[in-house]
C-alpha positions in Angstrom: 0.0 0.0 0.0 1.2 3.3 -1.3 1.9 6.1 1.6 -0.4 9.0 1.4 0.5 12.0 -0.1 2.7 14.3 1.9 2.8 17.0 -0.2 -0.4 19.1 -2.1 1.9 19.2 -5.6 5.1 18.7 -6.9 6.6 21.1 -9.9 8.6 19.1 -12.0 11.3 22.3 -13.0 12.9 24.9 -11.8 12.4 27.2 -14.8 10.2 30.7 -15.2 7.3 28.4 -15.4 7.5 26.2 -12.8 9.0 28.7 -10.5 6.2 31.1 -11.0 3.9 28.3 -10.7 5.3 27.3 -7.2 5.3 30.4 -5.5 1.4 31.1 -7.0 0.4 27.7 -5.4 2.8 28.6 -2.1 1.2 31.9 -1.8 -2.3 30.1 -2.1 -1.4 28.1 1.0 -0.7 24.6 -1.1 2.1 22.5 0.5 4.5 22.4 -2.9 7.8 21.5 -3.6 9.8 22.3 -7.0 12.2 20.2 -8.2 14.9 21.2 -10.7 17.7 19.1 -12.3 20.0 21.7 -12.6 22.1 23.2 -9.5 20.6 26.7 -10.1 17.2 27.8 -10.9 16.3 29.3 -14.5 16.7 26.9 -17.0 18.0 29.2 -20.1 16.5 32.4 -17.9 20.4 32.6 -15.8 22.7 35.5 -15.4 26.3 35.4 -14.7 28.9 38.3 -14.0 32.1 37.6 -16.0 34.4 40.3 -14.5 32.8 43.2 -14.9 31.0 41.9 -17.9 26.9 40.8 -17.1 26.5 37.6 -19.5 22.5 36.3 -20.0 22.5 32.7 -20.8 19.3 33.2 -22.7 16.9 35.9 -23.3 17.8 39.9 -22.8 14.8 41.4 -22.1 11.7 41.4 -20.8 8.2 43.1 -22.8 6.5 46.0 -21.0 3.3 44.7 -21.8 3.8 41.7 -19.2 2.3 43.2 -16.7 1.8 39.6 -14.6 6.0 39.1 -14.6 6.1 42.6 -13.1 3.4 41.9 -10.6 5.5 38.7 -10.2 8.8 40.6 -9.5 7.5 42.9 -7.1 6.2 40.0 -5.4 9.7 38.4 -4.5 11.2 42.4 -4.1 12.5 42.8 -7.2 10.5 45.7 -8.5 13.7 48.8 -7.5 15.6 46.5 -9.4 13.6 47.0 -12.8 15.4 48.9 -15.8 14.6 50.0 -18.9 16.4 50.2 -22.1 18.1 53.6 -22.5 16.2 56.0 -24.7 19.4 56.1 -27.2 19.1 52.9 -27.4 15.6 52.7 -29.7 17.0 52.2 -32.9 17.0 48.1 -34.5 18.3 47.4 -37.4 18.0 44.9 -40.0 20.9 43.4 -41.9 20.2 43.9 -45.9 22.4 44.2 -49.5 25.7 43.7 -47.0 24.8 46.2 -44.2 22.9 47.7 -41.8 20.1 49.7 -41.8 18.1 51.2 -39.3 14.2 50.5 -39.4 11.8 53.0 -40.3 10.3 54.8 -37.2 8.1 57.1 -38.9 7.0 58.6 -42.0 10.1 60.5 -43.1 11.8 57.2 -42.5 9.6 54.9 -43.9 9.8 57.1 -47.4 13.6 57.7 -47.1 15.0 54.2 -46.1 17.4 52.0 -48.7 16.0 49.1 -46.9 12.7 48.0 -48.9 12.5 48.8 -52.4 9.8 51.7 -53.8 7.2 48.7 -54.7 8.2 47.1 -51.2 7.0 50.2 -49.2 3.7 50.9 -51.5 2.9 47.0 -50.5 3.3 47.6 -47.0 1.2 51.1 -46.8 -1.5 49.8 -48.9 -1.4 47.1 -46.4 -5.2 48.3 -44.3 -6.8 48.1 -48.0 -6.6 44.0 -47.9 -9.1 43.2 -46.2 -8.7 39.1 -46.3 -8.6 37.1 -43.4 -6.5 33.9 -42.9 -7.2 30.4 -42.5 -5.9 27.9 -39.9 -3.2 26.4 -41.9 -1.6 29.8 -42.3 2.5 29.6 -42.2 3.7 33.1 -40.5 5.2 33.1 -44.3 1.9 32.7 -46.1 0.5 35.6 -43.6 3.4 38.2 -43.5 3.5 37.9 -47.4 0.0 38.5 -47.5 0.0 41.1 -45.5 3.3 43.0 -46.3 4.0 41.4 -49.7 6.5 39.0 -50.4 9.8 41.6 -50.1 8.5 43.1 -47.1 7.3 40.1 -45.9 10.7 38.4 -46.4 13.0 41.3 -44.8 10.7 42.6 -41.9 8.7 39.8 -40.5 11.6 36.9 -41.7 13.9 39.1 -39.6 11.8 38.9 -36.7 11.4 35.3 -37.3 15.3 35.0 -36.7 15.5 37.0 -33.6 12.4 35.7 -32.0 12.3 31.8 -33.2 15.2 31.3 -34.9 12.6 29.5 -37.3 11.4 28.6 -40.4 8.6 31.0 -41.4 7.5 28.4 -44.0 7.1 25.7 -41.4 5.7 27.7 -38.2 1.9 28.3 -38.1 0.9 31.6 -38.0 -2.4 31.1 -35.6 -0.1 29.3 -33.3 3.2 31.3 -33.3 2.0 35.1 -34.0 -1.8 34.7 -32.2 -1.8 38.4 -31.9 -0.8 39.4 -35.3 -2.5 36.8 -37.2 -5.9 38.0 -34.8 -5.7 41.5 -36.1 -6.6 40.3 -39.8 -9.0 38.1 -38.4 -10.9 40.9 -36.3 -10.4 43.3 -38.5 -9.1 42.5 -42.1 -6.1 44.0 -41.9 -2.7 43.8 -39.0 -2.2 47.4 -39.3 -5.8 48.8 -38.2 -6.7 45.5 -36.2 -3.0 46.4 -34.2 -4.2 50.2 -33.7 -7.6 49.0 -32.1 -6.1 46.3 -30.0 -3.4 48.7 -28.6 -6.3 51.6 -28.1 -8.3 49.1 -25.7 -5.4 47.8 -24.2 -4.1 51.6 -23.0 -7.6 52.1 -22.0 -7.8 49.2 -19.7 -4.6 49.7 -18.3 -5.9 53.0 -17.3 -9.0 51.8 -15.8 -6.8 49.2 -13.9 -4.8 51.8 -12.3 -1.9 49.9 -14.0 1.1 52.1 -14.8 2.2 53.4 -18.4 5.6 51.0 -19.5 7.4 51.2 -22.8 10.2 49.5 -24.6 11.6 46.8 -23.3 13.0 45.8 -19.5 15.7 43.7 -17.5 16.7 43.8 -13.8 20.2 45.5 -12.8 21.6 42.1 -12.2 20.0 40.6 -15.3 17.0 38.8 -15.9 18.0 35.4 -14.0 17.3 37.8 -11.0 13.6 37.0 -11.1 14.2 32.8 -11.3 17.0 33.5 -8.5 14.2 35.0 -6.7 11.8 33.3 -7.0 13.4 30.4 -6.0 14.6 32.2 -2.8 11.2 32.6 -2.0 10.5 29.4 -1.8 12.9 28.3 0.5 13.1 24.4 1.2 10.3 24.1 -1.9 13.0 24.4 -4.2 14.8 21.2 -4.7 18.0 22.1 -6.4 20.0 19.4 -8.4 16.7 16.8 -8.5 16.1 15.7 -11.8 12.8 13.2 -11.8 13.1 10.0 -13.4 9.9 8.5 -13.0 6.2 9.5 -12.9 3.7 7.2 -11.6 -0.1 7.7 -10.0 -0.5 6.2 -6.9 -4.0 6.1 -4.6 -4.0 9.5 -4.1 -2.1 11.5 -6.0 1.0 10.8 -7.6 4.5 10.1 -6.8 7.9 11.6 -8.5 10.8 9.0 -8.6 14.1 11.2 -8.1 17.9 9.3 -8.0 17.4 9.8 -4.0 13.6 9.1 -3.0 10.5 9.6 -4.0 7.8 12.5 -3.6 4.7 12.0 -3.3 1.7 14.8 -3.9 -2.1 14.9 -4.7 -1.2 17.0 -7.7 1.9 17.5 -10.4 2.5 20.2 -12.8 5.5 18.9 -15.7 7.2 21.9 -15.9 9.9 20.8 -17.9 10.8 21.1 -22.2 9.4 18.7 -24.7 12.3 16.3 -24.3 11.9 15.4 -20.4 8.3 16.3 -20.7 8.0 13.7 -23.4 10.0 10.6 -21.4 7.6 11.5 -18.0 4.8 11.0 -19.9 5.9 8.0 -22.1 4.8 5.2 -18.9 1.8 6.7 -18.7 0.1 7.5 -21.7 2.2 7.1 -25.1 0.6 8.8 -27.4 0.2 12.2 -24.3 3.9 11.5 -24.5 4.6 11.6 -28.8 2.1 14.6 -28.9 4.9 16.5 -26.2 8.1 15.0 -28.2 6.4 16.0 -31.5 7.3 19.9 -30.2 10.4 20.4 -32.6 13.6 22.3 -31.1 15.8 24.5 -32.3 19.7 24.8 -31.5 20.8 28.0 -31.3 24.8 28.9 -30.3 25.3 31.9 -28.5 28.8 33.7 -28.6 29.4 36.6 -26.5 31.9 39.2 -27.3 33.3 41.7 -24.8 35.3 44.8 -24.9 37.5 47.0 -22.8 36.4 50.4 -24.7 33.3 51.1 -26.4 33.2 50.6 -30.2 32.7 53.2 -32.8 31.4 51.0 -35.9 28.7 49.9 -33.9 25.5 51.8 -33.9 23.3 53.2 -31.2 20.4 50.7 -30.5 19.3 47.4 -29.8 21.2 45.6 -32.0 20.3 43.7 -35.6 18.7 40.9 -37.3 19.2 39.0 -40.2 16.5 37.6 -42.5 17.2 34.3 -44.6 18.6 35.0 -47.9 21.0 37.9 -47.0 24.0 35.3 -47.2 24.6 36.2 -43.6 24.5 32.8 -41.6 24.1 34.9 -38.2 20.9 35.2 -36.7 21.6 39.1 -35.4 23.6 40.7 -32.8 22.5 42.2 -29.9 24.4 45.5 -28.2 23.5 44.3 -24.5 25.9 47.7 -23.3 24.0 49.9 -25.4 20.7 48.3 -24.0 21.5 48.7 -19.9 24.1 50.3 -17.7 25.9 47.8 -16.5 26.3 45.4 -19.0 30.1 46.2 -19.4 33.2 47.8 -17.7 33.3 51.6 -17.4 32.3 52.5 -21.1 33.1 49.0 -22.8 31.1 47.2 -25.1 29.1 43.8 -25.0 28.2 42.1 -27.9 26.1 38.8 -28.3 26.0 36.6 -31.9 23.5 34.2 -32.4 23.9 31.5 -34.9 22.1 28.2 -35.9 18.0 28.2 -35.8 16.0 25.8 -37.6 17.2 26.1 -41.1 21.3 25.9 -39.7 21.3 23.2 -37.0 24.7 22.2 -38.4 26.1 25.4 -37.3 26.2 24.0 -33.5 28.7 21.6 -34.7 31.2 24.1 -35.8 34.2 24.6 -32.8 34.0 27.6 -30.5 36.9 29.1 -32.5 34.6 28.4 -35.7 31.5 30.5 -33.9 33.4 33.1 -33.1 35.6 33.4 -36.3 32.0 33.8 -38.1 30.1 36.3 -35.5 33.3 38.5 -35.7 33.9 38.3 -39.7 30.3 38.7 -40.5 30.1 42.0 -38.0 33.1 43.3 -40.0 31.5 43.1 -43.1 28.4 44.3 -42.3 29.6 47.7 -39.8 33.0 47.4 -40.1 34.3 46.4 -36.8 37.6 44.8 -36.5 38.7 45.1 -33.3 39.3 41.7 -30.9 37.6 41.4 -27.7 39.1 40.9 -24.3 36.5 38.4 -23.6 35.0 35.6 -25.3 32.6 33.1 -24.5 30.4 31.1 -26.5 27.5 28.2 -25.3 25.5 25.9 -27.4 21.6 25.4 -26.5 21.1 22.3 -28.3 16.8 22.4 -27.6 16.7 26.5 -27.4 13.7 27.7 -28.8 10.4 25.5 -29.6 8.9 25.9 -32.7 4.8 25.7 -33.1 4.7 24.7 -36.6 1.5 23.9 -38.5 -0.8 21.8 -36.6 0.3 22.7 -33.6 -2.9 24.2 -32.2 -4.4 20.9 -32.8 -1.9 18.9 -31.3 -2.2 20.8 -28.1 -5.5 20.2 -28.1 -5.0 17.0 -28.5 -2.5 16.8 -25.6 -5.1 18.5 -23.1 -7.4 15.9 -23.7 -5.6 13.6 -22.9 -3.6 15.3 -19.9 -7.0 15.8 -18.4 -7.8 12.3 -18.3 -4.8 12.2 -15.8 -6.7 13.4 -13.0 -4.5 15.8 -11.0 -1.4 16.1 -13.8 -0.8 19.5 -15.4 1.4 21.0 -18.1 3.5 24.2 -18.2 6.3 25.6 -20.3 6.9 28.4 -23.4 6.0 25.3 -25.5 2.7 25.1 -25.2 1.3 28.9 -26.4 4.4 31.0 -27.1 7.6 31.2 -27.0 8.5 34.4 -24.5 9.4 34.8 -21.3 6.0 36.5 -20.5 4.6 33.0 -21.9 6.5 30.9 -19.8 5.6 33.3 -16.4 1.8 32.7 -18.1 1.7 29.2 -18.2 3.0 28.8 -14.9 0.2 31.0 -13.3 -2.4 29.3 -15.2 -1.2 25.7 -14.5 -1.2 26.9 -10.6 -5.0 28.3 -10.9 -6.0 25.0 -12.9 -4.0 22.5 -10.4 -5.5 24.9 -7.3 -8.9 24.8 -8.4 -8.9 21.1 -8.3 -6.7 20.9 -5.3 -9.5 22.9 -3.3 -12.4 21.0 -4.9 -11.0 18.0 -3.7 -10.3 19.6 0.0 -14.0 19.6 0.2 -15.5 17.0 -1.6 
């Protein structure tokens, strides 16, 4: 006979998600315990000071529109330690034709820049007078070229592709990947007026809410692995550092989680974990739960970090660039981290971070760290002639980085709920499941702590 359940749930990883699931169920009075393989909490979401160089192992920033990740951080006293991008630092740019151009921020702009041809920028302003409206088996490339038109489409929405996916547009579903953008032609037949209405009601409410006006993008003075750091300290004991579960198995009760040195057991667990360890948790106890979750493709993406001593001319104000396929650039973009937030950098150095690989160049993991770097630096010399060598180098490989919702995926999720819920007391959470952002991942933690709560309390008092 199996021993009752000691515990109300167990989170199965330490990420954003499963963090930020812990401490909503913690805060709701639920006796929880999150487990994470790794020694330190994050996942991908980790800072590190190199020096006086502030390294991010994954993401940079942080959107101002998630207003639940701010209500998150100044939960676990993070909220003095917010920061926004500097002000000089608005610009992006968009490698194209062997350089970098800056992308249009208004009308004088939009007219006068070399980076969409004349029939490229009548495509895109004429772009409210389509008034189609997709279909489910959109591809973001089928939608942005219908849109913006195909050059348009190619340069501005395949470079956000890059930097946000690292994907193939002609493989990820549109409905899935870009819900918002894909919604605007839906509501309203057309991105551009749909995305001025949505943004209208959205100021409005935010108003009414009493909630403060953000813009641009955010990070915390000691980088974003701050908030998993924190949240994790909030926790306490619940967070089980350098526990990876083995096994999964349902017991009278509740569950129980199989770890190398015992075994937890709760009345509820939320799998917190990516598509890989998702997918082998799941495998014992329903198969086809468990090939939905490893049908989630991943892609590699190699990260090399470049630091300097002094700041660097030939690079430009602003956020930094990206590349759309078809430049014959093999980097993903660069990002100017020092030119971003103070502190990124000694005194008035420079930071820079190259991104290679991506679903359409796995095999550019493979390449040696000396490779990675040879190609970050000769491809940033070509395009803004910057030759000097950095003082610090570093360069990490995220073989399963970035999940990719391709076509069908809405359905397969689907799917996968269906089946999840016929596990009484077992729930989901990760950037896999909706989107891809560190907002999403914060999301689907709260939401898998309301859904596992709800159930916990109905079973209190059955």
């Amino acid at each position: 006979m199996s021993a009752a359940p000691e515990l109300d749930a167990v989170v199965v990883g330490g990420g954003v998600a499963g963090l930020s699931c812990g401490v909503a169920l913690a805060d709701a009075g639920f006796r929880v315990r999150v487990a994470e393989a790794e020694a330190l909490p994050g996942g991908n979401v980790r800072s590190e000071r190199d020096g006086a160089f502030l390294l991010e192992h994954g993401p940079h920033t942080l959107m101002a529109s998630a207003d639940h990740v701010f209500a998150l951080a100044e939960r676990v006293g993070l909220a003095e330690e917010l920061q926004a991008t500097r002000p000089e630092a608005a610009d992006r740019f968009i490698a194209r034709g062997g350089r970098v151009h800056a992308m249009p921020t208004g009308a004088w702009s939009f007219l006068s820049t070399p980076l969409l041809s004349p029939g490229a920028k009548l495509a895109l302003a004429t772009e409210p007078l389509r008034r189609s409206r997709g279909v489910e088996g959109d591809t973001a490339e089928t939608f942005f070229r219908r849109r913006f038109g195909a050059e348009a489409g190619r340069v501005l929405a395949g470079a956000f592709i890059s930097g946000v996916y690292a994907g193939d547009p002609a493989r990820l579903s549109a409905p899935a990947a870009f819900p918002l953008f894909w919604g605007f032609e839906r509501a309203a037949g057309s991105m551009i007026l749909g995305a001025v209405g949505h943004y209208r009601r959205r100021a409005a409410e935010r108003r009414a809410a009493g909630i403060p006006p953000r813009k641009g993008l955010f990070s915390f003075r000691g980088g974003l692995g701050r908030l998993p750091g924190a949240l994790a300290e909030s926790l306490g004991e619940g967070f089980l550092p350098r526990s990876p579960a083995r096994a999964l198995t349902r017991e009278s009760g509740g569950w129980a989680v199989h770890f190398d040195g015992g075994t937890l057991r709760a009345r509820a667990v939320v799998l917190a974990v990516p598509p890989p360890a998702a997918a082998a948790l799941l495998e014992g106890l329903d198969p086809e739960a468990a090939s939905l979750v490893a049908g989630v493709p991943m892609a590699p993406v190699a990260v090399v970090q470049l630091g300097f001593p002094e700041r660097q001319p030939a690079i430009p104000e602003g956020f930094g660039f990206l590349v759309p396929r078809g430049e014959g650039i093999r980097s993903l973009g660069v990002l100017f981290p020092a030119r971003l937030f103070q502190g990124r950098a000694p005194g008035d150095g420079d930071l820079l971070v190259g991104f290679a690989g991506g679903s359409l160049d796995p095999e550019a993991l493979a390449l040696t760290d000396e490779a990675l770097v040879d190609l970050v630096r000769s491809e940033l010399r070509d395009l803004v002639g910057l030759s000097a060598a950095p003082a610090l180098v570093r360069v990490r490989r995220h073989p399963t980085a970035i999940p990719q919702l391709v076509l069908g995926h809405l359905d397969r999720m689907a799917a996968l709920a269906g089946r999840v819920s016929a596990l009484e007391g077992l729930h989901l959470a990760g950037n896999w499941l909706t989107g891809v952002g560190l907002k999403d991942a914060v999301r689907s933690g709260l939401d898998a702590a309301q859904a596992c709560g709800t159930r916990l309390a109905r079973g209190a008092t059955a």
